[in-house]
VOGU-3710 file (C-alpha; in Angstrom, 3 decimals, decimal comma):
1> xxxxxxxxxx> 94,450/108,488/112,267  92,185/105,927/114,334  88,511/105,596/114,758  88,203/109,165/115,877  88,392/112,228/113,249  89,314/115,701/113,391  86,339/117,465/113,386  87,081/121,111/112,194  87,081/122,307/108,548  89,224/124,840/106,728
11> xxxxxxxxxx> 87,098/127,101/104,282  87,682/125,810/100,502  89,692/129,253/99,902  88,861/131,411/96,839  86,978/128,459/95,742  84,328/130,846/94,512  86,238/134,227/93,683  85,014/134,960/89,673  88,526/134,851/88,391  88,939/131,277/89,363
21> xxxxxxxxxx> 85,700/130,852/87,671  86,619/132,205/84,234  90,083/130,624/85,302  87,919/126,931/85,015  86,202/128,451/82,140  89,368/128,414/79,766  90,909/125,583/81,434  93,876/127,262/82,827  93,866/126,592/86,589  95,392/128,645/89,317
31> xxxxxxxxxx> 96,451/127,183/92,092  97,462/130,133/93,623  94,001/131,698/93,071  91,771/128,925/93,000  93,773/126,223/95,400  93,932/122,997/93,184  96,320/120,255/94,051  96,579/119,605/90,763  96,782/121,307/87,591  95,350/119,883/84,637
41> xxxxxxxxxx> 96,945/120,706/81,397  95,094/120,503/78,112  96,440/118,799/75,178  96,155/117,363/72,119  95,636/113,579/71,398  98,008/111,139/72,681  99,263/110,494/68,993  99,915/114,501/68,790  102,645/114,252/71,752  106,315/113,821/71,237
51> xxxxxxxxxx> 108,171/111,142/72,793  109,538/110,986/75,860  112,841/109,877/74,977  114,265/113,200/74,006  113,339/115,108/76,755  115,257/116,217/79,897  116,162/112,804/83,064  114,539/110,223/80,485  117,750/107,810/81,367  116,751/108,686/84,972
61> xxxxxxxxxx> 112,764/108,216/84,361  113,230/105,040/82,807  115,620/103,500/85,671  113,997/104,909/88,538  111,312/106,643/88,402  108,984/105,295/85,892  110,487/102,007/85,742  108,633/99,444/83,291  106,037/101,633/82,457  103,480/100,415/80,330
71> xxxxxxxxxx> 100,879/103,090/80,483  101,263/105,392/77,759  101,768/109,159/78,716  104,671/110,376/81,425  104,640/114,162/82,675  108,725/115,048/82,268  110,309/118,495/83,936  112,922/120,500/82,402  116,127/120,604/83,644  116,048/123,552/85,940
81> xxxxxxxxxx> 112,719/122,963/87,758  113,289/122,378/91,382  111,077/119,308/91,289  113,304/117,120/88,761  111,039/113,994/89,199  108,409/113,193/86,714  104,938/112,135/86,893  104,723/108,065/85,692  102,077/105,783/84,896  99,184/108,208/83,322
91> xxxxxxxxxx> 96,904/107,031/80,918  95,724/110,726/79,597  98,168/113,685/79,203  97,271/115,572/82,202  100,227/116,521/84,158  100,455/118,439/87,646  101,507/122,556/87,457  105,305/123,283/85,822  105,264/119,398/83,739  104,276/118,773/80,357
101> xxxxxxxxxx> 103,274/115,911/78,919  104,926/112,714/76,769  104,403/109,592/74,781  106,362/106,762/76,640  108,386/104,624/73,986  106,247/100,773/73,181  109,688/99,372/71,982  112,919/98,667/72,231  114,247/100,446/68,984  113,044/103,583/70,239
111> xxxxxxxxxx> 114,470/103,176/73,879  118,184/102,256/71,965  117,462/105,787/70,229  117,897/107,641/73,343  120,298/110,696/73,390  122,730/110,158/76,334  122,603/112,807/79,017  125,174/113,883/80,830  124,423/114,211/84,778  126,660/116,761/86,602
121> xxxxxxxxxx> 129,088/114,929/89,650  126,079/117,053/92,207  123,397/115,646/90,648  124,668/111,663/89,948  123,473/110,320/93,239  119,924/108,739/92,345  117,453/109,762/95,432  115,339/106,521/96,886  111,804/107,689/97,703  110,114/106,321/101,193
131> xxxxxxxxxx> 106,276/107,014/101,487  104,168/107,502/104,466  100,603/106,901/103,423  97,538/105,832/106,096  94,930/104,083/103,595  91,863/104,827/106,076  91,047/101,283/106,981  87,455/101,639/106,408  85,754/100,487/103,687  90,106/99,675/102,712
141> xxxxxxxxxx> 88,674/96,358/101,229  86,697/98,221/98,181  89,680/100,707/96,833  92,118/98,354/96,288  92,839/99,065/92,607  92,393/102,626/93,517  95,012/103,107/96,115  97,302/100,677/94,085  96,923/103,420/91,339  98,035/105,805/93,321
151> xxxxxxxxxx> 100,859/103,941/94,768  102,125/103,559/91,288  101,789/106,880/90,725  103,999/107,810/94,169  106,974/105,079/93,265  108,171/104,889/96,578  110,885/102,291/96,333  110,466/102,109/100,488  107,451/102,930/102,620  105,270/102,167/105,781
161> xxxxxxxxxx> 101,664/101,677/105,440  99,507/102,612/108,434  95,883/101,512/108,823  95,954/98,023/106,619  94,698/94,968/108,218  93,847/91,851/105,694  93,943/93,858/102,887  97,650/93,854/102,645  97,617/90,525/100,632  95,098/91,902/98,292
171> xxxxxxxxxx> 97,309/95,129/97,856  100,103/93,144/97,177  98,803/91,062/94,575  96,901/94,211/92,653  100,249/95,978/93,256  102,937/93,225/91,814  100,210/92,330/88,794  100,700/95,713/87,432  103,943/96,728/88,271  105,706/93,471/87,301
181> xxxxxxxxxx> 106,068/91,588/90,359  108,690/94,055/92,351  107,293/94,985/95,575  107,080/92,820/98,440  106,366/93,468/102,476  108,366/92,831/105,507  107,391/89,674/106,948  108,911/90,120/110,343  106,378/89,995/113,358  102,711/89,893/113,886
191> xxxxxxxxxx> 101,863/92,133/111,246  97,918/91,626/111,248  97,166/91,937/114,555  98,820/95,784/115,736  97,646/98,952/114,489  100,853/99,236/112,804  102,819/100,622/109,748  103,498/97,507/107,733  106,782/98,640/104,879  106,452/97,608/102,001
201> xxxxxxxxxx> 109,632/97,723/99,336  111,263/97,469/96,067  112,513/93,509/96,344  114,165/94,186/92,762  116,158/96,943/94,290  116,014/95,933/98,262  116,917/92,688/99,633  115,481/91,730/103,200  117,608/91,234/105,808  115,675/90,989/108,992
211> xxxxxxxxxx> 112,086/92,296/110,146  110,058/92,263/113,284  106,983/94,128/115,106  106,786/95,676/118,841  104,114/96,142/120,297  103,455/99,072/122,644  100,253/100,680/124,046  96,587/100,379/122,801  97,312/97,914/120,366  99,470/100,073/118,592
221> xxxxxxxxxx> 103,359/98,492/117,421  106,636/99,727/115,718  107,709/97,510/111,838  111,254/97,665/111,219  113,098/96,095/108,400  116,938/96,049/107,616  116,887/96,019/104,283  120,279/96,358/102,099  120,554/97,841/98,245  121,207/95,146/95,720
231> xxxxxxxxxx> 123,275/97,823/93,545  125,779/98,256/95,924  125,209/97,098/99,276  124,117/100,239/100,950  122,170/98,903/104,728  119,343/101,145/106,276  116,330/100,223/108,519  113,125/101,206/107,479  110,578/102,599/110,695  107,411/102,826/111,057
241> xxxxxxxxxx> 104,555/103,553/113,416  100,939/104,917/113,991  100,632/105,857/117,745  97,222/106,568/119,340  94,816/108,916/118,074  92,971/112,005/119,630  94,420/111,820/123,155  96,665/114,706/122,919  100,712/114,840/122,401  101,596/113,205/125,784
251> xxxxxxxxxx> 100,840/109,618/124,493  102,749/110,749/121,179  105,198/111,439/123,211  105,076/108,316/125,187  105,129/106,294/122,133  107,725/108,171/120,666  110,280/107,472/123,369  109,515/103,839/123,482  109,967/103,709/120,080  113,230/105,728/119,599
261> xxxxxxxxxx> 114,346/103,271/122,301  113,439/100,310/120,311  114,727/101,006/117,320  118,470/101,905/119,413  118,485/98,982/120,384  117,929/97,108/116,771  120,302/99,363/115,989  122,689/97,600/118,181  121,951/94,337/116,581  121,904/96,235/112,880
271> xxxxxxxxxx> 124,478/99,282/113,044  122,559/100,974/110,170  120,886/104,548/110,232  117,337/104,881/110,008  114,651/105,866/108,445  111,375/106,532/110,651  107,825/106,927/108,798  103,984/107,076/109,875  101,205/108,826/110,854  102,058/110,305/113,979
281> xxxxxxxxxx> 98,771/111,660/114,799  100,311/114,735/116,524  101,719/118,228/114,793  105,057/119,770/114,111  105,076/121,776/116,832  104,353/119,461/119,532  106,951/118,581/121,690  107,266/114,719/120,798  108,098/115,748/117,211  110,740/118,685/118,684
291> xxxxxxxxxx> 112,148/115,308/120,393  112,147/113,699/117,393  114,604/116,881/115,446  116,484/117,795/119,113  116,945/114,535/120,468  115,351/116,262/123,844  112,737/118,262/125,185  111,600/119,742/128,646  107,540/118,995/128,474  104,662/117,451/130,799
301> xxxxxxxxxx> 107,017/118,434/133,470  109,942/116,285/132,715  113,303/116,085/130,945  113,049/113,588/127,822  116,218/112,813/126,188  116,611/110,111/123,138  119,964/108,266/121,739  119,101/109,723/118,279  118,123/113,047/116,213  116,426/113,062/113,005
311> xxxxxxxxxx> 115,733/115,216/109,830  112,015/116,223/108,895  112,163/115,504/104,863  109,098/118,243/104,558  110,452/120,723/106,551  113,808/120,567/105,856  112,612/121,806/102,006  109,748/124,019/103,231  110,789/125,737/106,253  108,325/128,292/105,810
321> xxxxxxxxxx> 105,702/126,186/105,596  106,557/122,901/107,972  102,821/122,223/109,057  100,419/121,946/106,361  97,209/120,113/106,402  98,013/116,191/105,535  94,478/115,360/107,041  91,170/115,969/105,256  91,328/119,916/105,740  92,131/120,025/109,053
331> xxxxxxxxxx> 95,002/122,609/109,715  97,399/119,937/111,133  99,841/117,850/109,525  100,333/114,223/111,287  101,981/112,149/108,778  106,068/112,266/108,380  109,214/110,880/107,176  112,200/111,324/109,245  115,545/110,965/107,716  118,426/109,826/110,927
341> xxxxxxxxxx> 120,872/112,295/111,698  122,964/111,448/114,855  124,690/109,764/115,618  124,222/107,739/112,368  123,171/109,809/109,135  121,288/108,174/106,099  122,542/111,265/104,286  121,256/114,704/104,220  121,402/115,228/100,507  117,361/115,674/100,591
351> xxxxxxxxxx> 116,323/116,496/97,110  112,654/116,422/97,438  109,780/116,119/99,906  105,892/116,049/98,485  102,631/116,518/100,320  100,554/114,744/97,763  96,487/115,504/97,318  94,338/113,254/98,709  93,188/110,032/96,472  91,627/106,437/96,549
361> xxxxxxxxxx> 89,416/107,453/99,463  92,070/107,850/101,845  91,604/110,980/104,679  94,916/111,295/104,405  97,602/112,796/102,355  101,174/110,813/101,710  104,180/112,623/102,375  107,234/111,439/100,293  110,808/111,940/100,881  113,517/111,721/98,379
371> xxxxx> 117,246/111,542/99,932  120,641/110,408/98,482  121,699/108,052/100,360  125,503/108,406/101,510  127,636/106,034/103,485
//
């Protein structure tokens, strides 16, 4: 966000209503009534739980979304929930609303036991997840294991990181020590000294390419990183940005242009579609972010008009709801991951977008996206 917060407050809704106190009371949380973020779900001990190996996606867990998980409990979904993706890395059995909990296999006899699943032809495409998340930069140097934890948790296999400074090494060292040495940033530019969005990627899945920084206004900068699939050679660029806080949409806007402009012409130099993340500081409904989905918009009594049009990953899945709060409780979301769309598409086969609840002593919330990506 910057050095300046949002100042208003939402009321903690129905926080206090007595059902969602006899709700607590028997441990069976609402959070329609009672507004959690997440649902814990009691259970017996960890020895009680069956394995994870028989349930529905473990093939899918294990590759991709879990990965070399050591911890010992995952949160799996059944087949038809809308939300396929399960929760990895948890060290009790408390799993968000609609998953149920799992003992991840310790060996290698019981991962050879697997059943087989067959995926349909729809559904064989694995979705990459990209992650917007502003850390809060201060006191950034004392959460480091926290917000590492939480990474872990999100699996993004790309993201951009706004509001990190020096403690990018540290992250990276926490973050590689327990996940086995598979993430690494973009190099590319003058990282340390913008208010940027540094990305940060799978380097067991993503090769580098090329990388740089651009500087605009205020101190504030553009990453981008051409990074291309090891599995099979698929090329994208991964965006992002943090443009200035608290001065209204018109700098958004600003920024925005210069950016889109930017990244047409790496483009040029990389003819791969994009994928633009960050903390935007600015709200769905303001006209820079209608230039972002239209590709122009009449506003602060001009034309603007940009070489490109992208798709909102939240708001493509939750048109109904395409604003919600991603910062503290203030009704305004500013953090996004746009998906390109003309006039080169990363692939609209969106399967999921999250909103996730605030942790590690961040302000904000990450957003994820989850796309197949198609030639």
């Amino acid at each position: 966000l910057g050095s300046r917060r949002f100042g208003s407050q939402l009321p903690a809704a129905h926080s206090n209503r007595p059902d969602c106190a006899m709700a607590r009371a028997v441990a069976v949380l609402s959070t329609v009534l009672c507004g959690a973020d997440l649902v814990p779900q009691l259970r017996g001990s960890l020895g009680e739980l069956e394995s994870c190996v028989s349930k529905p996606n473990f093939q899918r867990a294990q590759s991709s979304w879990c990965g070399q998980q050591q911890e010992p409990v995952a949160c799996f979904k059944e087949l038809d929930d809308l939300n396929p993706i399960w929760d990895c890395h948890l060290q009790s059995a408390q799993c968000s609303l609609g998953a149920k909990p799992c003992a991840w296999p310790k060996d290698a006899l019981e991962l050879a036991q697997a059943p087989e699943r067959k995926v349909s032809e729809a559904a064989a495409g694995n979705p990459t997840r990209f992650v917007t998340w502003n850390l809060y930069v201060f006191t950034l140097a004392g959460r480091i294991h926290p917000v590492v934890d939480e990474l872990m948790r999100m699996q993004p296999e790309i993201a951009a990181i706004p509001e990190m400074w020096h403690e990018k090494h540290a992250i990276l060292d926490r973050l590689n020590q327990v996940s086995g040495n598979v993430y690494a940033f973009a190099t590319g530019g003058s990282t340390e000294q913008f208010n940027d969005a540094d990305i940060l990627f799978r380097a067991d899945k993503w090769e580098h390419i090329a990388s740089d920084l651009v500087p605009f206004s205020a101190g504030r900068a553009v990453n981008w990183a051409a990074l291309r699939r090891k599995s099979d050679g698929y090329t994208l660029i991964a965006a992002g940005t943090h443009p200035l806080c608290c001065q209204g949409d018109y700098v958004v806007m600003e920024a925005v242009d210069f950016v889109i402009r930017t990244l047409s012409g790496v483009q040029g130099q990389h003819p791969y579609p994009i994928v633009l993340m960050g903390d935007l500081n600015t709200g769905y409904y303001q006209p820079s972010q209608q230039l972002l989905r239209l590709g122009q918009m009449d506003a602060f009594g001009r034309r603007w008009q940009i070489p490109m049009t992208f798709t909102d990953a939240w708001a493509e899945l939750h048109p109904g709801n395409p604003d919600p709060s991603t910062i503290n409780n203030d009704p305004v979301r500013l953090d996004y991951v746009y998906f390109q769309k003309t006039p080169i598409s990363v692939g609209q086969s969106i399967v999921q977008s999250q909103i996730w609840p605030r942790a590690a002593g961040s302000d904000h919330r990450a957003v994820s996206g989850d796309v197949v990506l198609n030639r």
